[in-house]
N, C-alpha and C positions, 0 to 999 in steps of 0.2 A: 722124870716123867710128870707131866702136867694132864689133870682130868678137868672136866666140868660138870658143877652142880646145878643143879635149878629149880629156882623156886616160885610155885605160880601164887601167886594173888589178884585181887581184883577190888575196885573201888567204884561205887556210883557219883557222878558231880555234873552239872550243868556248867556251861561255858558261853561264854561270844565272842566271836571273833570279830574283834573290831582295832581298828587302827583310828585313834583320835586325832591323828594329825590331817586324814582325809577326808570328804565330803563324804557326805550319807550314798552318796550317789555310786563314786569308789569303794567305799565300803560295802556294797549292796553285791556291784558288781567281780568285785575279785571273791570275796567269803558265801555270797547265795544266801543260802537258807541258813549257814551256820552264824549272817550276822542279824540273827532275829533280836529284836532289843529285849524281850522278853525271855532271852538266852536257850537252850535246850541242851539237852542231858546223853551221856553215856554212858554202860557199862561197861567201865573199863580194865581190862585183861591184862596183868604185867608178870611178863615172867624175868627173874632176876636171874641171871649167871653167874657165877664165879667159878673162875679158873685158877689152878693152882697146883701143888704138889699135894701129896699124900701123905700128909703128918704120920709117921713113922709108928709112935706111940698110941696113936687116937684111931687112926685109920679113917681120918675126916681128910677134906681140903676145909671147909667149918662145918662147925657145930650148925646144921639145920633148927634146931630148936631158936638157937641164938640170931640167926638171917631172918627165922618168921618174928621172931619179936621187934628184930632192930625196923621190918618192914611193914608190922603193925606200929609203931609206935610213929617210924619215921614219915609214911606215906598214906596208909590208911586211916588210923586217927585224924590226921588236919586234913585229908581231905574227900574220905569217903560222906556219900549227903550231903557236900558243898554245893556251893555255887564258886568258883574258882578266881573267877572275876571279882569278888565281892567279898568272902569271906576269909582268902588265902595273901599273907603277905607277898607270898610268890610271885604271883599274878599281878598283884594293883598295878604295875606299870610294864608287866611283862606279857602280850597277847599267848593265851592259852591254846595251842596250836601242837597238835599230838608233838611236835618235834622237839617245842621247849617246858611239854612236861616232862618229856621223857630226859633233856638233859637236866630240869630240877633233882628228877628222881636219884638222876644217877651221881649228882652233887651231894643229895643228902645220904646218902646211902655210902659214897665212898668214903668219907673218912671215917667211917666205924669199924673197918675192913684192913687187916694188916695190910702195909707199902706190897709184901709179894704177890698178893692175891691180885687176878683179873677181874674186872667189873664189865657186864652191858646189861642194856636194859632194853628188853622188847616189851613193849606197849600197843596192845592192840584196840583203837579206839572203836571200831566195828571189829566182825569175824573175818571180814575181808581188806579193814586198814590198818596198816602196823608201823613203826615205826623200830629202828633199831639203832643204841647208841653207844658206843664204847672209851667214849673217850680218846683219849691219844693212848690208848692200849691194849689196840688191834691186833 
């Protein structure tokens, strides 16, 4: 029997979306308002999953205490009050795009996680935009 946890967090960070190999122009028109040069910001909503079995002994799939630290440490630390673009090694060549924070997230996040445990990550960059990403272990 396999259950699921979850863990919400949340982080503030400014971003732009911008693509340097295109004209200002391109860039204006696929990203809008979000490629203001002067970047802008979201509160951003992540909820972690893991899926798994029911440790026998523990009566966990994990230790929640131990998911909020690995998710403090891992994803809120470096980059709640960023600017993402600027401040994040992540980012400097990677456009910050809810899709490839959310698979950063789920990069950094998954090898702290025993092989049997399942991993996603929902990132909601508004209350009405989300993004959700599981890797190849749907």
């Amino acid at each position: 029997m396999e259950i699921t946890v979850n863990r919400k967090a949340h982080f503030n960070a400014a971003h732009r979306l911008h693509n340097p190999q295109w004209s200002n122009t391109e860039n204006q028109k696929v990203f809008g308002k979000c490629n203001n040069p002067n970047f802008h910001g979201h509160n951003y909503e992540l909820v972690v999953s893991v899926t798994g079995p029911i440790n026998e002994d523990t009566g966990y799939v994990i230790d929640m205490k131990e998911l909020k630290s690995i998710i403090k440490e891992q994803v809120e630390e470096p980059f709640d009050h960023k600017n993402l673009n600027l401040d994040t090694e992540e980012f400097k060549n990677l456009n910050p795009t809810a899709e490839n924070i959310a698979v950063v997230i789920w990069d950094k996040l998954r090898k702290f996680l025993a092989p049997a445990l399942k991993l996603k990550i929902t990132l909601y960059e508004t209350p009405r935009n989300f993004v959700e990403y599981s890797g190849n272990e749907s």
